[in-house]
N, C-alpha and C positions, 0 to 999 in steps of 0.2 A: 772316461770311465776309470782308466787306472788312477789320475788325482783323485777321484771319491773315494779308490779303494786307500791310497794314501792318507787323506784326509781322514778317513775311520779311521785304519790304523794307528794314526795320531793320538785321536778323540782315545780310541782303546785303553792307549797308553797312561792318558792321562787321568783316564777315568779308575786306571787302577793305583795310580800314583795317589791321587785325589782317594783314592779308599781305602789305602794305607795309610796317609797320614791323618783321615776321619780315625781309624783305630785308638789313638792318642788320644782323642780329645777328652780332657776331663773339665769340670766345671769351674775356670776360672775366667773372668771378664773378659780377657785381651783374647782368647783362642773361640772364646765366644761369637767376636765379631770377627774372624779369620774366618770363623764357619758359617758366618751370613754372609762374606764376598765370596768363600769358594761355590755356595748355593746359587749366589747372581753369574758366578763364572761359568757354571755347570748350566744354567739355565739358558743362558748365552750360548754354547755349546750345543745345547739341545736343539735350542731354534735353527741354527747354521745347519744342523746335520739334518734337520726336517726342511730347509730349506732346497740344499743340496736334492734331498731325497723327491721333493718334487718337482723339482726342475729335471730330473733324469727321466722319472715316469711321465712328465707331459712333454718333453720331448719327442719333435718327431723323429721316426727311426728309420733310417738308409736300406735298403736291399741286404742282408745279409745271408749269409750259411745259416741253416736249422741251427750247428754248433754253436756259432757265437750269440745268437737269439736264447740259446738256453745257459750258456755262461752269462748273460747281459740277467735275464730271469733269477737265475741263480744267487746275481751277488743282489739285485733289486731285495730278494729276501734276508735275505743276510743284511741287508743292513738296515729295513725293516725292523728282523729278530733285534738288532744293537738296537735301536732308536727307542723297542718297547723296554728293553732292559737299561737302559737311560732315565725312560720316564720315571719306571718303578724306585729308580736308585734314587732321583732327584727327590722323590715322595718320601721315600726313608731318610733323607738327608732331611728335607722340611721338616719331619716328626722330632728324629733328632734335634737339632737347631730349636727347633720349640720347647724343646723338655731342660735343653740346657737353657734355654733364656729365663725360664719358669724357676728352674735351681738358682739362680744365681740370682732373681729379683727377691725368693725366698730367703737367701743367705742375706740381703743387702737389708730387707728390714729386720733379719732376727740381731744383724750389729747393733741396732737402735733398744733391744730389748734386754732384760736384766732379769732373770729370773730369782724367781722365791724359792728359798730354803727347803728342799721336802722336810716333813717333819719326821723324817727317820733322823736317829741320834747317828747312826751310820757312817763312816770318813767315804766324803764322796772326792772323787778328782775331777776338778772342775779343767778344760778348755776353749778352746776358740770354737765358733759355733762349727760343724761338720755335717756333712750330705749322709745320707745311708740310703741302700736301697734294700730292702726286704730280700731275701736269696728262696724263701720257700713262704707256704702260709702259716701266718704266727699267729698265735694268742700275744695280744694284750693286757699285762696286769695292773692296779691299779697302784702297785708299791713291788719290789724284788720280792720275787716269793707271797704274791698277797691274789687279792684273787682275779681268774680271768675277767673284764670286763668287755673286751672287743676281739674280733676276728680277723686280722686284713691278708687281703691278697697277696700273693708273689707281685715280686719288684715294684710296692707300692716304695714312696722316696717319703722320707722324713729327715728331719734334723734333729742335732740333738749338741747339747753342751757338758752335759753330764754323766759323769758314771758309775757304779758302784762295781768291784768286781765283775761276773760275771754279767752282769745287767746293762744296758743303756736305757739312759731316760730321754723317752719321746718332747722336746721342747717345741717342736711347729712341726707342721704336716698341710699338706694339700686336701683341700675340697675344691672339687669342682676345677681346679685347675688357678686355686689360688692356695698360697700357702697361708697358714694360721698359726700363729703361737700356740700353745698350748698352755697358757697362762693358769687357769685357773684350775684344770686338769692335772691328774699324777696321772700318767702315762707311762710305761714300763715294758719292755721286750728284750728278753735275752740275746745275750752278745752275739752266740753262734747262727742265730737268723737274721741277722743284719752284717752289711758288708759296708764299709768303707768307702765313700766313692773319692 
């Protein structure tokens, strides 16, 4: 019984170490696939500890004191409660891990693409393509200052290469969970409802 309590405590440890350095993770290729092994790690992890956890509860149990029957109960729960807060972590890791793979196959085909000109006379500053994630819900214009065309939600993700002063112009965007150019569309949302990712 104390090596399972050891054995958690371990797992604890690393499960927090593991969710301090998920903290970090921004969307680049290499920390992308850091964060599909540390998901197979953690999954691994999870199995051991549901392993553990039912080989204690089918275990047959010795004569003991009511006391040590209710400390035996006791840690049974507890480690229980960790195993569900494992799964759940493991499920936000997944979703994570998903959204970054989604960002980064987005980034990998907007390299391939060259956008046109808006036909504003305007000095735009062009860069390398860049992630945004929406910070509240925004209106969509179809030029800086022109008029609303769309509504999108908080932390929807777009990209974008372009910008005008205050404005970012929307160059690809996700449907359905694939990203799109926005090639043939002016797309348009101001700076301060877009964040940087």
């Amino acid at each position: 019984m104390e090596q399972i309590v050891r054995d958690v405590t371990e797992l604890r440890q690393k499960y927090e170490t593991c969710q301090e350095a998920l903290s970090h993770i921004e969307t680049k290729p290499m920390e992308c696939e850091v964060n599909k092994a540390e998901l197979l790690m953690r999954q691994k992890e999870q199995l051991s500890c549901e392993e553990r956890l039912e080989r204690l509860v089918s275990a047959p149990t010795q004569p003991c004191q009511a006391s040590k029957s209710d400390g035996l109960e006791a840690k049974i729960k507890a480690l229980e409660k960790e195993l569900k807060a494992s799964k759940q972590r493991y499920t936000q890791l997944q979703t994570q891990h998903e959204s970054l793979r989604m960002d980064y196959e987005g980034l990998k085909q907007q390299q391939n693409y060259k956008p046109q000109k808006a036909a504003s006379n305007a000095p735009f500053s062009w860069s390398e393509a860049r992630a945004y994630r929406l910070l509240r819900e925004a209106e969509i214009y179809d030029a800086p200052n022109g008029k609303v065309v769309a509504r999108w939600e908080t932390q929807r993700s777009f990209t974008s290469m372009q910008g005008e002063g205050e404005w970012v112009r929307i160059t690809g965007y996700f449907v359905n969970k694939q990203w799109r150019p926005s090639r043939e569309e002016s797309l348009w949302v101001k700076a301060e409802d877009a964040l940087r990712r």
